[in-house]
N, C-alpha and C positions, 0 to 999 in steps of 0.2 A: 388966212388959214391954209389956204391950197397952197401957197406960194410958200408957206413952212413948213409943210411937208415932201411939198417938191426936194427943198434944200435939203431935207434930215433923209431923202429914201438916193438924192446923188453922191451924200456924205457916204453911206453906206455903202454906196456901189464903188465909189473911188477907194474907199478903204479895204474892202475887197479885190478890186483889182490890186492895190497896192500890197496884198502879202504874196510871198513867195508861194510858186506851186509845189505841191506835195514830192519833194523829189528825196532821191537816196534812204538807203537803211533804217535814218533814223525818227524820218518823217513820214514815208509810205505807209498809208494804213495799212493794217494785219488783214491775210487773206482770210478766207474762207475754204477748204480744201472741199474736194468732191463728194464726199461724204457727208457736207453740210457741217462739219464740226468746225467750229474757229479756230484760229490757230493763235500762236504766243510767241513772241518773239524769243528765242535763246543766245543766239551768236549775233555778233557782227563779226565779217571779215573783212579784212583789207588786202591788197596788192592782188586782188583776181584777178586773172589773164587767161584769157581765149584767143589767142594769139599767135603766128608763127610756128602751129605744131605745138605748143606748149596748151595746156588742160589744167585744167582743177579741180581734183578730187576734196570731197566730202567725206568720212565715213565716221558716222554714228550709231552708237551704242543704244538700245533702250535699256532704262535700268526703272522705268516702272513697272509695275504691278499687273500693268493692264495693254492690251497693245497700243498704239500709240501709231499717229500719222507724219512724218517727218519728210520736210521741203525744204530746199535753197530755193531763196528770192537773187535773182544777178543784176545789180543795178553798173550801165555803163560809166562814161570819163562826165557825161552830162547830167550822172546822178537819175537818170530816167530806169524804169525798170523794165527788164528785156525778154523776162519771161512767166505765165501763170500759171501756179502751183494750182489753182480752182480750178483749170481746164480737165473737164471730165472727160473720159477713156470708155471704151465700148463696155454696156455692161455683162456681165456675165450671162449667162443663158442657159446654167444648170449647177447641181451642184449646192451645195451650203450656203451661196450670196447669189443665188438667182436673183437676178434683178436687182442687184445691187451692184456697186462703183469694184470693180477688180480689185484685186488687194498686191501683195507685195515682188510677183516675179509675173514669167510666161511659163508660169510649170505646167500639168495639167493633170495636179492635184483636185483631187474637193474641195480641199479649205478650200480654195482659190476660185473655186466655179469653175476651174476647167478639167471637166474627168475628160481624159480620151482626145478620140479627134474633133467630139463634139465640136471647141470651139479651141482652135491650137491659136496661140499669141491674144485669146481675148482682155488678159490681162495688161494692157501697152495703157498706161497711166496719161495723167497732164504732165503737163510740163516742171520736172524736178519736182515731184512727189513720189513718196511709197505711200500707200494706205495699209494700217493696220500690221507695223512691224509688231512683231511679237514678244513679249516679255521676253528680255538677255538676248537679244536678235541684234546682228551690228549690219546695216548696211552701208552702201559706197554708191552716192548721188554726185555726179560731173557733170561740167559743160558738155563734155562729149566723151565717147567708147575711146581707150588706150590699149596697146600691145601691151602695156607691163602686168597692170593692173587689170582685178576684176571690176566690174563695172554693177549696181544689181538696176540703175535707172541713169538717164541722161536730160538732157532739156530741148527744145526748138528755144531758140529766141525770134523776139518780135522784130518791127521796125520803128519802136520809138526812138528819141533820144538821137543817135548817130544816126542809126539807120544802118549801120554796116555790121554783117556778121558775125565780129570778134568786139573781145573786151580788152584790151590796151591796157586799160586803167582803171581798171575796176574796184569794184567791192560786192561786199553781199550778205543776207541774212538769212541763218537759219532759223526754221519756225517749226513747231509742233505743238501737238495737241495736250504736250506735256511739258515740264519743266525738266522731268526726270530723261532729259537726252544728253549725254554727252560725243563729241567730237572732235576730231581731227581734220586738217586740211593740208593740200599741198600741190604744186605744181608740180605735171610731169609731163614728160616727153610722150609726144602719143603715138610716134611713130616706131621704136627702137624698144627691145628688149633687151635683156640682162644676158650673154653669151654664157654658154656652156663652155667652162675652162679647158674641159676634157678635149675640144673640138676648137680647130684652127679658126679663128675669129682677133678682127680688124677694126671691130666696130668697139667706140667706147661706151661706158654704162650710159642708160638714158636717166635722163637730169631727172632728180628727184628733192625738190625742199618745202619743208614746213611753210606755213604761210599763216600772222596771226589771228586768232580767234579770239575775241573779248566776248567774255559770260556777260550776258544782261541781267542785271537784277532785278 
């Protein structure tokens, strides 16, 4: 009897070892955002690059009802994931969300919990999250801040997977607390802006392309 159960609990362990680990967009469990709310998966993207001065802009629309929590997951070339939308940000300390997870800029509005100098930048989020965009609100989530573009959040990445920096060869998922987000993505130059025609300028436009977006059903 011992000696059968032995066998049925190393079958299980060897079977276990033997499935792949939970890697890339479409295996990664769904996070949880700082706010405790679950998140849903909406996008997958391909051909992300953190790379050679080149970045990857997000920007998404809420078109629900209700505000809404909206994250890029950035998974590397090894399929590992490089950054947590869950990682919680200072909480506010006055204001309408006292004590609660900061919400969608570094203004230092009310809504936001920061009136004044009480608390300047308390609002600095996890990593590639907004919390609580607001109905018909579009913001713009990157790997990192660009000259061209406005930015309204960015990400740290970890050291899983590669372990280096940038994303080569990427992909990624958008997630939210809603269905109702939609989005755009694209690579862009993060160093170079757009010259003013009016004024003697050398430099050429900085690189700007679409980059695909697949709706999850």
């Amino acid at each position: 009897m011992t000696a059968t159960l032995t066998r049925i609990a190393l079958t299980l362990l060897l079977l276990g070892l033997g499935r792949p680990a939970a890697a890339g967009p479409g295996d990664t469990p769904l996070p949880t955002f700082a706010d405790g709310t679950p998140a849903q998966a909406v996008y997958t993207a391909f051909g992300l690059i953190k790379n050679n001065n080149l970045e990857t802009d997000f920007v998404c629309t809420n078109l629900d009802a209700a505000p809404v929590d909206i994250g890029i997951q950035v998974f590397d070339e090894t399929g590992a994931l490089r950054n947590n939308v869950a990682a919680a940000g200072p909480l506010c300390n006055a204001g309408s969300r006292a004590g609660q997870a900061c919400t969608a800029d570094n203004s230092t509005d009310t809504v936001n919990g920061c009136p004044g100098a009480l608390c300047p930048a308390c609002c600095v989020l996890g990593s590639g999250a907004m919390l609580a965009v607001a109905p018909g609100r579009t913001v713009t989530l990157a790997t990192a801040g660009t000259a061209v573009l406005h930015e309204d959040g960015t990400l740290a990445m970890n050291t899983a997977g590669s372990g280096l920096p940038n994303l080569r060869n990427g992909s990624a998922r958008v997630v939210a607390t809603s269905l109702n987000v939609f989005c755009t993505a694209m690579l862009v130059d993060k160093l170079h802006t757009i010259c003013d025609p009016a004024a003697p300028c050398s430099l050429p436009p900085p690189t700007m392309v679409t980059i695909p977006l697949v709706r999850i059903p």
